[in-house]
C-alpha positions as a Markdown table, in Angstrom:
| # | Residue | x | y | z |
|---|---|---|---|---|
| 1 | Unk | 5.3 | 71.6 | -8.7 |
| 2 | Unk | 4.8 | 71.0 | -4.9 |
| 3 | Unk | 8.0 | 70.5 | -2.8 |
| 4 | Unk | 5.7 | 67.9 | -0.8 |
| 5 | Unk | 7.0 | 64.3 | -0.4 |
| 6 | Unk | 4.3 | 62.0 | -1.4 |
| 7 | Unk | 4.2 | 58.9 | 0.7 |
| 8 | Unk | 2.4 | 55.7 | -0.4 |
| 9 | Unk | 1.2 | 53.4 | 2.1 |
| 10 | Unk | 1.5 | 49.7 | 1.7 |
| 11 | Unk | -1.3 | 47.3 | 2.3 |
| 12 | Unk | -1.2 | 46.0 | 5.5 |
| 13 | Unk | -0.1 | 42.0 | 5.1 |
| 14 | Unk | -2.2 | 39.6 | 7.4 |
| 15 | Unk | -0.5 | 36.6 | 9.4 |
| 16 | Unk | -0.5 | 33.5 | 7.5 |
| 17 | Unk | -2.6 | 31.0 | 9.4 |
| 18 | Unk | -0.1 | 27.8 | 10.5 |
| 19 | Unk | -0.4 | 24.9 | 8.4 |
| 20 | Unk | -1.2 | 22.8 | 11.2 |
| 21 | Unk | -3.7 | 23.4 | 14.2 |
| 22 | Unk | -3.0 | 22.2 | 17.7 |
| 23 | Unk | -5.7 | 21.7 | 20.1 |
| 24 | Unk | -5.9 | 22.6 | 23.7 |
| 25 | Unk | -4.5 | 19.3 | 24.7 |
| 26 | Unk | -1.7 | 18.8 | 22.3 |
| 27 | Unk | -0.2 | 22.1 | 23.2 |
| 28 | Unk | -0.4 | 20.8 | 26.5 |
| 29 | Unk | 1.4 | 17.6 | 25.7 |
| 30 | Unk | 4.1 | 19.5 | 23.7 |
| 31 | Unk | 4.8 | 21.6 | 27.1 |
| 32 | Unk | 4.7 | 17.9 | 29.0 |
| 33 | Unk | 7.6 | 16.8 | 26.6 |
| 34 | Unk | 9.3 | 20.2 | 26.5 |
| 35 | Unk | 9.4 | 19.7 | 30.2 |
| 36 | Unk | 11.3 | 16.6 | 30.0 |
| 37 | Unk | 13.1 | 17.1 | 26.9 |
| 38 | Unk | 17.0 | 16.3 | 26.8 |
| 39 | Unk | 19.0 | 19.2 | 26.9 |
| 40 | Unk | 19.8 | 20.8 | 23.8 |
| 41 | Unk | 16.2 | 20.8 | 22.8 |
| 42 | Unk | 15.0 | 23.8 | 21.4 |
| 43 | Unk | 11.3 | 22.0 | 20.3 |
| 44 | Unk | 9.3 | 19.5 | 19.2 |
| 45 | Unk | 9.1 | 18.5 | 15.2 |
| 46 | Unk | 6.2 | 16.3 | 13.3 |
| 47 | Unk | 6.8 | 15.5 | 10.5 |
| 48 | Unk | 5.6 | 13.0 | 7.5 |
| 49 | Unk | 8.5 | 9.8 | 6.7 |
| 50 | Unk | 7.8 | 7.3 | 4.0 |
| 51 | Unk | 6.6 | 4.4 | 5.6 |
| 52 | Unk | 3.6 | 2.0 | 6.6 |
| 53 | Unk | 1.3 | 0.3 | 4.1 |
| 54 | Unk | -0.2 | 3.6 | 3.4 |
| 55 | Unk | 3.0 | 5.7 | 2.0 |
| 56 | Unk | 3.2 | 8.2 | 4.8 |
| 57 | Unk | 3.0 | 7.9 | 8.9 |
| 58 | Unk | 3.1 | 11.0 | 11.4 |
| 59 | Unk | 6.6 | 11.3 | 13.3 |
| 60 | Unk | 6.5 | 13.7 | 16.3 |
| 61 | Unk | 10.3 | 14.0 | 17.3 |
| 62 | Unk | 12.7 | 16.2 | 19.5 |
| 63 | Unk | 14.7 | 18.7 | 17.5 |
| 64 | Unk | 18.0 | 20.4 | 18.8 |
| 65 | Unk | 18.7 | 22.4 | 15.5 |
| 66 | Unk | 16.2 | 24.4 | 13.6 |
| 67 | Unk | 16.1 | 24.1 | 9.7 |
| 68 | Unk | 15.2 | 27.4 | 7.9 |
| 69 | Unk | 12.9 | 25.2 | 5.6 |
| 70 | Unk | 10.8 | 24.0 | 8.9 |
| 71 | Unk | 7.3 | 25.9 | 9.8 |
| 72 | Unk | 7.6 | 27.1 | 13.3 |
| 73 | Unk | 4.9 | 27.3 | 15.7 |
| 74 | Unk | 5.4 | 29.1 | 18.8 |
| 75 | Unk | 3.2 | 27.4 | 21.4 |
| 76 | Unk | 3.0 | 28.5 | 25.9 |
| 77 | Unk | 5.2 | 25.3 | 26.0 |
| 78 | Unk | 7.7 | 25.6 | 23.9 |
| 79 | Unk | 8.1 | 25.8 | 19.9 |
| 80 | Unk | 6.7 | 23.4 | 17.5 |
| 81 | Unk | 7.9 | 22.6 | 14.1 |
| 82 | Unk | 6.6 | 21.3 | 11.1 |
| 83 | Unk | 9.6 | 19.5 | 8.4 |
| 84 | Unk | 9.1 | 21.9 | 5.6 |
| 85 | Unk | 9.0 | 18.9 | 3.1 |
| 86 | Unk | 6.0 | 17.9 | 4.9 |
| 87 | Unk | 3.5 | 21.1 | 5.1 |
| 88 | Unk | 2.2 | 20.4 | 1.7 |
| 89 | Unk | 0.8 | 16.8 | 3.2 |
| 90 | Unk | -0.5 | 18.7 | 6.6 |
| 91 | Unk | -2.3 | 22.3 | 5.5 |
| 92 | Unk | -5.6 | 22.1 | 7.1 |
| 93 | Unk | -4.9 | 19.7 | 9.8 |
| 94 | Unk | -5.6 | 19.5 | 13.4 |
| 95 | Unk | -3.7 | 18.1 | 15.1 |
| 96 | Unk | -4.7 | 16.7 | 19.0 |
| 97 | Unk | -3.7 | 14.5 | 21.7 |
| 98 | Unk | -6.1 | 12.1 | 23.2 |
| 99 | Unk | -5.5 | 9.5 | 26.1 |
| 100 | Unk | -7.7 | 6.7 | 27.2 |
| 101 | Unk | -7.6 | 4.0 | 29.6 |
| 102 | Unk | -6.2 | 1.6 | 26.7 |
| 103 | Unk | -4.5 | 4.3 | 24.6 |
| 104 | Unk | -2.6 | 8.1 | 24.2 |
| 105 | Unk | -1.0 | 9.4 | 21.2 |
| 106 | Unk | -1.4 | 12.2 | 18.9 |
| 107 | Unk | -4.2 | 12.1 | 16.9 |
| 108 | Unk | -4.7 | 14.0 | 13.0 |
| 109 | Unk | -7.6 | 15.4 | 11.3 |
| 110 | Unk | -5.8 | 15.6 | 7.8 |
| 111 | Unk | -8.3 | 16.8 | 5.3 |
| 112 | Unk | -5.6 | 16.2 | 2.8 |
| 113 | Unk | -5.3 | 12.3 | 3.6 |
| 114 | Unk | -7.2 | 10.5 | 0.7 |
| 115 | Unk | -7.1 | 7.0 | 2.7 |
| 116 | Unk | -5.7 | 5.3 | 5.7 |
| 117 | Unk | -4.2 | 2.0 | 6.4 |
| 118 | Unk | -6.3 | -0.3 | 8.9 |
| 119 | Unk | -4.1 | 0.4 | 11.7 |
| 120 | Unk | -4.0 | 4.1 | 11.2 |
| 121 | Unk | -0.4 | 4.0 | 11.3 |
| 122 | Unk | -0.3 | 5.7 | 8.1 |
| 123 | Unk | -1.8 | 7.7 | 5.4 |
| 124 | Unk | -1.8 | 8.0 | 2.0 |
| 125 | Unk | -2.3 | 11.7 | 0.0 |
């Protein structure tokens, strides 16, 4: 018998991807409302309420407390959050921000979303 230690090595565990994408320009928008943000705001928080003819709308909020529960996305302006109830409804989605002369507001590319109201207030999974 050898006095040698043995050693096992553990397999190295890759970074899980974030559930939800962010473009260029809605990182930039979530620095704009970081920027601006009442104090007491430690992020911003989307997230997926029950409501709209569809069943489920996006809600992009202010959030002063984190929730162990929430996905957190660190971002250059400030953190991002994702309700934990609502990842399920959101893997795989981009998420941008798009302005227009008529129009700005954050825009979703849900590959989850099985249909959409007219409006495209809301979604349905």
């Amino acid at each position: 018998m050898s006095d040698t230690p043995t050693t096992t090595t553990r397999p190295q565990i890759r970074p899980r991807p974030a559930a939800v994408a962010l473009t260029p320009a809605a990182e930039a928008r979530v620095a704009a409302l970081m920027a601006k943000a009442p104090e007491g705001t430690i992020g911003v928080k989307l997230s997926t309420p029950r409501r709209g003819c569809s069943g489920l709308a996006y809600s992009v909020d202010y959030v002063s407390q984190a929730n162990a529960m929430d996905e957190r996305i660190d971002t250059p302006g400030g953190a991002f959050f994702i309700d934990g109830a609502s990842v399920l409804y959101l893997v795989g989605s981009t998420m941008d921000w798009v302005e227009d002369d008529f129009t700005a507001g954050f825009t979703f590319e849900n590959p989850n979303a099985k249909g959409a109201c007219g409006c495209g207030e809301s979604f349905t999974i």
